[in-house]
C-alpha positions, 0 to 999 in steps of 0.5 A: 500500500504504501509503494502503491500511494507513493508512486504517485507522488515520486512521478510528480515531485521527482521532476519537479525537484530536479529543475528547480534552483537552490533557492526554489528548493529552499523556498519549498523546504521553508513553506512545508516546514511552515505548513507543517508546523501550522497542520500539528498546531491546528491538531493540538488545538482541536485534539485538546478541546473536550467536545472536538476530542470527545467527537473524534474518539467516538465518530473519527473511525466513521467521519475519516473514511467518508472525508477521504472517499470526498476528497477522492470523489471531487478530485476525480469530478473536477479533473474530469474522469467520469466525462466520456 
């Protein structure tokens, strides 16, 4: 599973990094570390509130899978896959 969602991924950004310049690469790192820094941030923040927990803990293993398979679905609707 996880060679089968990383190929994606290495298709993508292995072009991508191997054009750019050093400073592009070094925007790149600067702006993931950032955004990383903001996703864990946000998760502290709504992992420490007691209703959000308390939600997460009993509907997280139901809302997950449902999030994903929407996200998959409006990825595949707007990038035009079901259009014959």
């Amino acid at each position: 599973m996880t060679f089968a969602n990383g190929g994606d991924n290495i298709g993508v950004y292995v072009p991508v990094f191997a054009t750019v310049s050093d400073g592009g690469m070094s925007v790149y790192v600067v702006v993931f570390l950032i955004l990383a820094a903001v996703w864990c941030f946000a998760g502290r923040i709504f992992a420490t509130r007691a209703v959000v927990a308390k939600a997460l803990s009993r509907w997280g293993h139901i809302l997950l899978p449902l999030v994903l398979i929407a996200i998959g679905l409006l990825i595949l609707i707007e990038g035009g896959v079901f259009r014959l």
